[in-house]
N, C-alpha and C positions, 0 to 999 in steps of 0.2 A: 495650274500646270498638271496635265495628267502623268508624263513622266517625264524625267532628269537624261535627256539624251547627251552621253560624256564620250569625251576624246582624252585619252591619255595621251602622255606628254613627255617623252624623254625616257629611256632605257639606260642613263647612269648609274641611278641610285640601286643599289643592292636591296631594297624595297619596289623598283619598279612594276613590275612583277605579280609581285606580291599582293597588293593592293587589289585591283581590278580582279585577278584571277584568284585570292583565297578571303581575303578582309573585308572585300564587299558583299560576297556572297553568304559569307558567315555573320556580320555586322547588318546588315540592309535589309535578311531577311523580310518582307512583305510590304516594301517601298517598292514604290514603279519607277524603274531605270533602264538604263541600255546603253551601250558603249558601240560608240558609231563609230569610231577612228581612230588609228592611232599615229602618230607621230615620233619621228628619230630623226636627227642628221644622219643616220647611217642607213642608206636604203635596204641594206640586203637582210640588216638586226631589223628594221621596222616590218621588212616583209615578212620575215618568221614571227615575229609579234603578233602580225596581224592575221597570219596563218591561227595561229594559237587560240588568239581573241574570237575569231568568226567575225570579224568584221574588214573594215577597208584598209588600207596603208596607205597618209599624205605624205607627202616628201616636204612640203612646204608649211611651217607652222602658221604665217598668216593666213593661207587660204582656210587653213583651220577655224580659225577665226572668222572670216569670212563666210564662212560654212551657216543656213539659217539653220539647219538641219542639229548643229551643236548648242546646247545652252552651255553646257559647263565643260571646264579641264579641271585636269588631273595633273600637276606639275611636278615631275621624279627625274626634272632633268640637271645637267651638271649645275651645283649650287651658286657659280658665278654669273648663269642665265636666268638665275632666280625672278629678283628684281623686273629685269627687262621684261621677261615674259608675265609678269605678272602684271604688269603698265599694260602691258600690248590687251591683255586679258579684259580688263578693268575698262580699256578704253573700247574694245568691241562688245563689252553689255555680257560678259562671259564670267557664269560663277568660279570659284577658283578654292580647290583645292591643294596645300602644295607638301611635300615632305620639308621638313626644315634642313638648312635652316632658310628663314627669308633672305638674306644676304648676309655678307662677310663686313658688309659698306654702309656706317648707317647712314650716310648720305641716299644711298640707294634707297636703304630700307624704308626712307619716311618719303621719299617719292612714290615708293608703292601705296603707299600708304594714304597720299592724297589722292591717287589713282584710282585707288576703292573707294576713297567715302564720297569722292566728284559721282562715279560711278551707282553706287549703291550697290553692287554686288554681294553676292553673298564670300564670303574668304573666310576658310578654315585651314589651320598649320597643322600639322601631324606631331604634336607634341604632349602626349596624356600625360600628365601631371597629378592627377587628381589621385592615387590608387589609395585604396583602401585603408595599409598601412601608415600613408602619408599622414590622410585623413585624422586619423586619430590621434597622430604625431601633433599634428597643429592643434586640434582636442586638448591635447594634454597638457601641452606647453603654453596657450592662452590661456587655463584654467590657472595659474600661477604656481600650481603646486611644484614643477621644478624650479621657481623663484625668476631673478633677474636672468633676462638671455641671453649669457656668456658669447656662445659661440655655435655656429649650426655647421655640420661639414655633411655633403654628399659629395660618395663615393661611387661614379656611374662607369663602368668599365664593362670590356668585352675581350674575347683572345684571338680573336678571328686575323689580329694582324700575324698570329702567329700560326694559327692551325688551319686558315681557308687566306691563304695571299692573293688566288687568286680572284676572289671574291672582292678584296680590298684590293685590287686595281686600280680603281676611278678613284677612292681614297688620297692615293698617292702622285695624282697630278694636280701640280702646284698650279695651274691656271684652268683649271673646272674647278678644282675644290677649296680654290682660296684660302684655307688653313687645314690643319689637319684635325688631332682629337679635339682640342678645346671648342671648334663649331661644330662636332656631331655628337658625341656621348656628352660633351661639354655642354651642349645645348641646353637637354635635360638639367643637371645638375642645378646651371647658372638660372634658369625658368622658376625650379622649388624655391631657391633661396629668396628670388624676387618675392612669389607668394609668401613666404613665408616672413620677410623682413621690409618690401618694398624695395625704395631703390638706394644705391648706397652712393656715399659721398667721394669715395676715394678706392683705388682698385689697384694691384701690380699683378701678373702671372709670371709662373715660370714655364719653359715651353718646349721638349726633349726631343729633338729629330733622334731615337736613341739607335736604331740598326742603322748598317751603310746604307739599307733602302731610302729611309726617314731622312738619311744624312743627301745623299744625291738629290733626292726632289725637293727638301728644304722645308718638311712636314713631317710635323710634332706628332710622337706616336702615342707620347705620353707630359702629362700638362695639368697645372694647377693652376687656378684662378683664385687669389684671396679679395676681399671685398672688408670696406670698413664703413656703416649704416651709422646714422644719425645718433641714433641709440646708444651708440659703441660697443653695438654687437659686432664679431666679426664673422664673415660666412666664408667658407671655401669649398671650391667646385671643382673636384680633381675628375680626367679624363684618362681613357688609357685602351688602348685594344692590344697590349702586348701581355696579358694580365690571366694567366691560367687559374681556372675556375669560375669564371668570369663576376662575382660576389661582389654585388654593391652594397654599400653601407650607408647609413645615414643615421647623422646624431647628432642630437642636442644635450649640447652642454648649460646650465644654469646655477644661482648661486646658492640653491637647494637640493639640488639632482641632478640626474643627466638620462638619456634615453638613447636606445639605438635598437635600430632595425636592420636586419641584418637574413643569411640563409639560416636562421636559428627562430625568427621571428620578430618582434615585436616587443619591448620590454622596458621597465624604465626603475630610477632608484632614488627615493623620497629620504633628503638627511640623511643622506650614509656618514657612518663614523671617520672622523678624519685621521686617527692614530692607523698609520705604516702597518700594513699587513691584514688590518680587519676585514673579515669576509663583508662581500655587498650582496645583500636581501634582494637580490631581482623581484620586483612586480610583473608578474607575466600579462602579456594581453591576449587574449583567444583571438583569432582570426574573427571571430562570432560576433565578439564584438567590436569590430572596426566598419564604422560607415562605409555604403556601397557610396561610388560618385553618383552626385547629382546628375549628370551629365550622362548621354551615353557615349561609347564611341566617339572617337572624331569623326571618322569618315560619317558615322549615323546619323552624329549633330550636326553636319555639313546638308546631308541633304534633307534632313527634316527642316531644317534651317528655310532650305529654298521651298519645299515644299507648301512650310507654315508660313512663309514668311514673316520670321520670325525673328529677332535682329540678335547678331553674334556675338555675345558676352562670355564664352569659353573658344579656348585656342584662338585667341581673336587675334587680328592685327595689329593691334596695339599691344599686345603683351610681345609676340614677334620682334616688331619694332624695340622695345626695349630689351628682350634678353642679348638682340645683336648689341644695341649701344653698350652693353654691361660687359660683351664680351671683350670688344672694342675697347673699352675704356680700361680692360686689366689692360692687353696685349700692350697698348701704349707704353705701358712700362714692363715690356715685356723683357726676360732675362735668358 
């Protein structure tokens, strides 16, 4: 293939945007590509898109498809169109990029799913997981030196519900976006612990429509996910955009130590004293030393992907597939 001729797909996601006009051009650097088309239900947002893009405006997504001229999409449209359009994708020989999440439905989700691997396309989710921090988090904790693995908690938030509303518009409709934090920042959270523990046996969330906004369209602004792994480790995956400062956290608890990554850094505490009050000896970690990912980018690994053909073992659809079933299986006992 000399180059990756893409059609973007949907102008919901507050990442739409984004992608095509700053993430690829920064990420793609010296990949041959080009952006033929683009696509909205909304003709007169897809015409100024398309204005923007230098390229054409479909009003029809199958013709999209249809299109020989298209090898690949870009899917940033409302997340209950997920699924569908990624069948439709799958079934016209069309690589597929998409923002998460893949569905709300893992009934959905694993239809997409056979949809691709019938297909052979290439499918990359927009979910990096890997960072740096991370990295060495799982380093440190497989080395046994924080002992048995109590507990892992991330903490993935943002404040936008409260200082850009109208940004979080699409956010807040209950039939494009199928649930509220626990499938967007939720996503991430519930994705590490999977890497980090596999899959777990037993799950409940709690799930706060908490302003009149959250309360009227019947979407959680703020949400926890606990999970209980074979091991009887527990993991929990709290969500939240109502959350000033926007500071995620992540920490492992063990029955040696514990660690947490946090806006301070990186750090962890080997047999801390257990008598009330005793100061804890932080071991600092340099940024210097935290593994870069293996991986680059998603959007990069997507089309190097098609380029090399190369088969998809990061952001893959099968990791997709199970963070929806994970999230799925709290919400069931959702409170």
């Amino acid at each position: 293939m000399k180059e990756i001729r893409i059609a973007c797909c949907g102008l919901w996601h507050s990442h739409a945007k984004d992608f095509p006009m700053d993430r690829v051009p920064k990420a793609c650097k010296g990949l041959p590509y080009r952006f033929v088309c683009v696509w909205d239900p909304d003709p007169e947002a897809g015409e100024i898109w398309a204005r923007e893009m230098g390229c054409a405006y479909e009003a029809d997504y199958e013709k999209v498809l249809r299109n020989p001229e298209v090898d690949a999409v870009m899917i940033t449209a409302a997340t209950t169109k997920h699924a569908e359009m990624v069948i439709q994708a799958a079934h016209a020989g069309k690589h597929i990029f998409i923002e998460k999440a893949l569905s709300t439905d893992p009934s959905e989700a694993r239809r997409a799913l056979r949809a691709v691997e019938e297909s052979g396309v290439h499918f990359t989710i927009s979910d990096p997981f890997e960072r740096p921090e991370l990295l060495k988090a799982k380093e440190i904790a497989d080395s046994g030196v924080l002992g048995d693995i109590t507990t892992v908690r991330y903490r993935c938030v943002h404040a936008f519900g409260l200082t850009d509303p109208g940004m979080m518009t699409p956010f807040y409709q209950k039939e494009a976006a199928g649930e509220g934090a626990i499938f967007d920042l939720g996503h991430h959270a519930v994705h590490v612990l999977y890497w980090f523990l596999g899959e777990p046996d037993r799950a409940c969330a709690i799930c706060s429509p908490f302003t009149e906004r959250g309360r009227e369209n019947e979407i959680d602004e703020i949400s926890a996910a606990v999970y209980h792994f074979p091991s009887g480790t527990v993991g929990i995956a709290e969500a939240g955009w109502l959350c000033p400062g926007n500071e995620n956290i992540f920490e492992i608890y063990g029955t040696r130590g514990f660690l947490r990554w946090d806006c301070d850094g990186l750090r962890y505490v080997i047999d801390p004293s257990n008598e009330r009050g005793a100061k804890v000896n932080w071991i600092l970690v340099p940024s210097s030393e935290c593994p870069k990912p293996a991986n680059p980018p998603a959007v990069r690994y997507w089309m190097e992907s098609i380029l090399n053909e190369t088969p998809n073992e990061a952001y893959s659809i099968e990791d997709a597939v199970k963070v929806c079933e994970m999230i799925a299986l709290a919400i069931e006992r959702k409170a």
